[in-house]
One Martini backbone bead per residue (centre of mass of N, CA, C, O) as a GRO file, in nm:
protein
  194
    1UNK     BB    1   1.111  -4.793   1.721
    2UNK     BB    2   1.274  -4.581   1.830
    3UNK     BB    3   1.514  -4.585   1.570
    4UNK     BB    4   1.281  -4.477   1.346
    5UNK     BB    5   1.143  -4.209   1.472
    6UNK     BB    6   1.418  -4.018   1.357
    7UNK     BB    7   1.387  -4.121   1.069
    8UNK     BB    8   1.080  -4.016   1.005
    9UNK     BB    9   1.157  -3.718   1.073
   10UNK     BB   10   1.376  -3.680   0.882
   11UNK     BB   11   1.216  -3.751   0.631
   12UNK     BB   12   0.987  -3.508   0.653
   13UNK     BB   13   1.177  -3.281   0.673
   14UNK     BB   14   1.265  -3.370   0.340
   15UNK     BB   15   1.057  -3.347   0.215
   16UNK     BB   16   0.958  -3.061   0.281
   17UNK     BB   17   1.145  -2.899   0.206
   18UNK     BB   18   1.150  -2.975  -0.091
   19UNK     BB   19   0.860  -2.862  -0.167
   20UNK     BB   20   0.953  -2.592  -0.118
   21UNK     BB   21   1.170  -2.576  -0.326
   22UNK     BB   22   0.958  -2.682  -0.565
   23UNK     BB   23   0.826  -2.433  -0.553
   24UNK     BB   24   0.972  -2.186  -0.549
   25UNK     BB   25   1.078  -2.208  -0.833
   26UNK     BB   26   0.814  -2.231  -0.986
   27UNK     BB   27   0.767  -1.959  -0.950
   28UNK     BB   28   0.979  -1.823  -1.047
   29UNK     BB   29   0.956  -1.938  -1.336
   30UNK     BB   30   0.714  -1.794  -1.417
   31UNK     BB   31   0.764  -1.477  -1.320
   32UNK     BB   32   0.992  -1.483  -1.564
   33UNK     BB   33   0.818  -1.554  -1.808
   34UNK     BB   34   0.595  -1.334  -1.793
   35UNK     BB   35   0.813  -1.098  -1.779
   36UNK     BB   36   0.875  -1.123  -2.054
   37UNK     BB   37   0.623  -1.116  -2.231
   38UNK     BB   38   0.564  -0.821  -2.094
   39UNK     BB   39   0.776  -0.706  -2.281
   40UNK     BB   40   0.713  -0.781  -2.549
   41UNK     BB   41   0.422  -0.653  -2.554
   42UNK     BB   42   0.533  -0.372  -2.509
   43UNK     BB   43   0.732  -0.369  -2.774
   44UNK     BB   44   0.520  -0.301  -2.922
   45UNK     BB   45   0.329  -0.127  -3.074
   46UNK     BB   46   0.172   0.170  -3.000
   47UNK     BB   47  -0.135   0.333  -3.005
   48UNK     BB   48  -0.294   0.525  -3.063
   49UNK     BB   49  -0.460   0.731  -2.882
   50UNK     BB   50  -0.771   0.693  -3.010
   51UNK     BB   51  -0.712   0.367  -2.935
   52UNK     BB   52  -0.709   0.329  -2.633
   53UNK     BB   53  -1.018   0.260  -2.553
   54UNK     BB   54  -1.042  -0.022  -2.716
   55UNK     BB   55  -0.877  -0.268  -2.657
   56UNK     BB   56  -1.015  -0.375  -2.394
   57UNK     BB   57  -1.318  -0.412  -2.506
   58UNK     BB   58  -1.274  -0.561  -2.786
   59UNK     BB   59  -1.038  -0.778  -2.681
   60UNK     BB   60  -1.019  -0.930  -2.433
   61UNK     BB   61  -0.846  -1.094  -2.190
   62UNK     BB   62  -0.751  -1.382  -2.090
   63UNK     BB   63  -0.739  -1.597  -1.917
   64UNK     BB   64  -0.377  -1.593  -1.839
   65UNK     BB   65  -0.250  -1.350  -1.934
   66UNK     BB   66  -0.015  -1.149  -2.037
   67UNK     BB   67  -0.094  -0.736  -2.024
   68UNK     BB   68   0.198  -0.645  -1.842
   69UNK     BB   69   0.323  -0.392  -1.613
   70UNK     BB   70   0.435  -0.349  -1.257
   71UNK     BB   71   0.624  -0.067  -1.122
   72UNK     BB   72   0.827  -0.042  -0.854
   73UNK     BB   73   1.060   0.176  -0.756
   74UNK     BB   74   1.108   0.149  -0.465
   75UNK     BB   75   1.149  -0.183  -0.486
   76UNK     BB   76   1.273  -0.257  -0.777
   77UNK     BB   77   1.050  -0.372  -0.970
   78UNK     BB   78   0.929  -0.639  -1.174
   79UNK     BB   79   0.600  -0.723  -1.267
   80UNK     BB   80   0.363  -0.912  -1.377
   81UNK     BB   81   0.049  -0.906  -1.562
   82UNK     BB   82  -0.238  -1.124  -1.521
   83UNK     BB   83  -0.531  -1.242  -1.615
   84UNK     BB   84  -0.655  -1.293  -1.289
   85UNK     BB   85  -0.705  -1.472  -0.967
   86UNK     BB   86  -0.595  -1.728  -0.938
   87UNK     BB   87  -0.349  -1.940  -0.861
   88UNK     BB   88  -0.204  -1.955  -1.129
   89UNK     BB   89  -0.215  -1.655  -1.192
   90UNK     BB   90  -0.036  -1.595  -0.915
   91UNK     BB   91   0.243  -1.732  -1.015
   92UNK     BB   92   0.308  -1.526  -1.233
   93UNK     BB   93   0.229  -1.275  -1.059
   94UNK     BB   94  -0.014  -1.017  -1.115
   95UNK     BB   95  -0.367  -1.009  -1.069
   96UNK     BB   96  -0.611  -0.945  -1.248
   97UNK     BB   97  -0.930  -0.813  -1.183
   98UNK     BB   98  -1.203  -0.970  -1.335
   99UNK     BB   99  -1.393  -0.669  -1.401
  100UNK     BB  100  -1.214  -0.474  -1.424
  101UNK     BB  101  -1.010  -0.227  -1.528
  102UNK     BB  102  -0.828  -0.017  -1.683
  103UNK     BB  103  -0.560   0.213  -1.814
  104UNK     BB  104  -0.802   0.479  -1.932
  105UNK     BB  105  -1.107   0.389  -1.822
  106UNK     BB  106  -1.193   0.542  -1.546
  107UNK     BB  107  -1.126   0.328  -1.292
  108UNK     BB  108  -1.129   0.035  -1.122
  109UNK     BB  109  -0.799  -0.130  -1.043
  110UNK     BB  110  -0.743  -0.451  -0.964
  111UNK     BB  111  -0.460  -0.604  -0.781
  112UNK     BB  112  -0.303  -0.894  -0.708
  113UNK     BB  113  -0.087  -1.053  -0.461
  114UNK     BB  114   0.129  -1.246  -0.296
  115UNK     BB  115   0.290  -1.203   0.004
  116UNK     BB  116   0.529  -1.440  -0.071
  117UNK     BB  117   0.603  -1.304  -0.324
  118UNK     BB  118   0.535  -1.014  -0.542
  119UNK     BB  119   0.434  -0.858  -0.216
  120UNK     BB  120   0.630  -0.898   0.027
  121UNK     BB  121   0.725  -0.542   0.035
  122UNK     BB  122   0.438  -0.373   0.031
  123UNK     BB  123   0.479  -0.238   0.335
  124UNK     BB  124   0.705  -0.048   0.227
  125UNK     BB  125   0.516   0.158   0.150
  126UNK     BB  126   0.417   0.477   0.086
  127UNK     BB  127   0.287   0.748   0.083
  128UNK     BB  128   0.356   0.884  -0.238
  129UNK     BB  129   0.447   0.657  -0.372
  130UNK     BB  130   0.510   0.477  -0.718
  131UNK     BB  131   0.297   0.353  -0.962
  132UNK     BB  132   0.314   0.161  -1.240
  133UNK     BB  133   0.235   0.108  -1.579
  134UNK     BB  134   0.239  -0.131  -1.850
  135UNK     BB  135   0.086  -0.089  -2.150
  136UNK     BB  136  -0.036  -0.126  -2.475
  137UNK     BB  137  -0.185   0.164  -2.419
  138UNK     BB  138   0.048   0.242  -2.222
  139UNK     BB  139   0.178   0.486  -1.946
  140UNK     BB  140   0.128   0.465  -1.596
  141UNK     BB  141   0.084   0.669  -1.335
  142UNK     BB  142   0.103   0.660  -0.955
  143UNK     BB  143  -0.024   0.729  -0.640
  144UNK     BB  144  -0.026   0.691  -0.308
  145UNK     BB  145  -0.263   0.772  -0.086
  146UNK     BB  146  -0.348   0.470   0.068
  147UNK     BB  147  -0.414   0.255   0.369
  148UNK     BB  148  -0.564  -0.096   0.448
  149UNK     BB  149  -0.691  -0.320   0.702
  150UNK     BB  150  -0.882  -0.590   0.684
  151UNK     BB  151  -1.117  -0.836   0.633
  152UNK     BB  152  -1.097  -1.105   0.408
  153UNK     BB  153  -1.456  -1.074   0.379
  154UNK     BB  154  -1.418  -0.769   0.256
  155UNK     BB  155  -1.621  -0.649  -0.047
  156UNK     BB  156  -1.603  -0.340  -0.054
  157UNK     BB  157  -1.346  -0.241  -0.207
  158UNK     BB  158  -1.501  -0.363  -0.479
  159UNK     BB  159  -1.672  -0.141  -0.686
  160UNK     BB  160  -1.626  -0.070  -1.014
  161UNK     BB  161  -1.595   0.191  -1.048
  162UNK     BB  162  -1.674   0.484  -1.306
  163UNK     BB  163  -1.559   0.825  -1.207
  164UNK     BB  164  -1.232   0.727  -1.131
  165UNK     BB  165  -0.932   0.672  -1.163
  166UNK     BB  166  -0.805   0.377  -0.977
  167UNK     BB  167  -0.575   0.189  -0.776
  168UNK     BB  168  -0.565  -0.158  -0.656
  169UNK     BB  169  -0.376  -0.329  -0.389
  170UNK     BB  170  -0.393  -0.660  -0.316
  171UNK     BB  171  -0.327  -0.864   0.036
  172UNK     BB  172  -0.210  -1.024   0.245
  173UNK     BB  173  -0.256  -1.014   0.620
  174UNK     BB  174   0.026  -1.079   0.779
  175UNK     BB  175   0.340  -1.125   0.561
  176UNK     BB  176   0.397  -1.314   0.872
  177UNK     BB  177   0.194  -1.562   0.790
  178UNK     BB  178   0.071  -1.891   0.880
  179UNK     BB  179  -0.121  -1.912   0.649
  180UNK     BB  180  -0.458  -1.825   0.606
  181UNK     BB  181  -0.516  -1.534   0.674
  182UNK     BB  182  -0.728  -1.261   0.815
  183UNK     BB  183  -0.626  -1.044   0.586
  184UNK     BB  184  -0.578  -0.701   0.418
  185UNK     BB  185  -0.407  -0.545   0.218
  186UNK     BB  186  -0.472  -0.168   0.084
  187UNK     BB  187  -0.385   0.007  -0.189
  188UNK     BB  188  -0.414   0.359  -0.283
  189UNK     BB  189  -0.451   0.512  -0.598
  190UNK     BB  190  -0.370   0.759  -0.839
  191UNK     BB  191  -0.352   0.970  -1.077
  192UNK     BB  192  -0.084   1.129  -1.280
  193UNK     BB  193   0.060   0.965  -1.517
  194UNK     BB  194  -0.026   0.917  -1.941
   0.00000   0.00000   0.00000
């Protein structure tokens, strides 16, 4: 028994070991994928100024669809932007939350990602900072504004409001904490320039 028992936990821990490794793959391989498709979404013909206000309310896009692009200039990044935020949807990139505003609708749009892949270093980002948005009804600059720690349950954040362009990220948080999170972070942006 004695003999066995090293053998049960080394092999326990190349178990865990592995489904991390093959996790974080399949992660990779999702948001390089939806990546590339909102490259390929963005560089579609843009539509006339006069068009850019139907387009997300006649068409919406599916759960799971991808978007457009967040780039962060600060951290270097381009992100997918993915419609929903279930699981599956933020595996592939940032997820649009479902009834939340798009960018030139004047409301408050709203994005999500998980602290340990997509915004990692979202930490790092301060008042001052600009986040981009590329979508198919054109490009929209945000400059962050303030940021806030709630708690998980304050469902305050997300109000819907359309009364002007507001851009909100939130994560869970702290960054670098083992399990499901007890708090989330959140950015707050306004529009500089579409």
């Amino acid at each position: 028994m004695k003999k066995k028992l090293p053998l049960f936990i080394i092999l326990t821990g190349l178990i865990l070991l592995g489904w991390g490794v093959w996790q974080f793959t399949q992660t990779k391989l999702q948001t390089t994928s939806a990546l590339a498709q909102a490259k390929v979404l963005i560089s579609q013909k843009q539509p006339a100024a006069a068009d850019k206000k139907k387009i997300n309310k006649e068409t919406p896009p599916s759960t799971g669809d991808t978007i457009g692009i967040l780039g962060i200039p600060k951290l270097k990044a381009e992100l997918a932007i993915v419609e929903g935020t279930d699981p599956d949807d933020l595996q592939k990139g940032v997820g649009h939350y479902k009834g939340s505003y798009f960018p030139g609708d004047n409301g408050q749009i709203v994005l999500s990602g998980h602290r340990d892949t997509v915004f990692r270093h979202l930490g790092e980002l301060k008042i001052g900072n600009q986040l981009k948005m590329q979508m198919p009804n054109g490009d929209f600059t945000y400059q962050i504004t303030k940021t806030k720690i709630v708690k998980s349950n304050d469902r305050s954040i997300i109000t819907l409001q359309n009364q002007q362009e507001e851009l909100i990220l939130t994560t869970c948080y702290p960054f670098h904490y083992v399990g499901n999170a007890p708090k989330r972070y959140i950015i707050y942006a306004k529009l500089i320039k579409s």
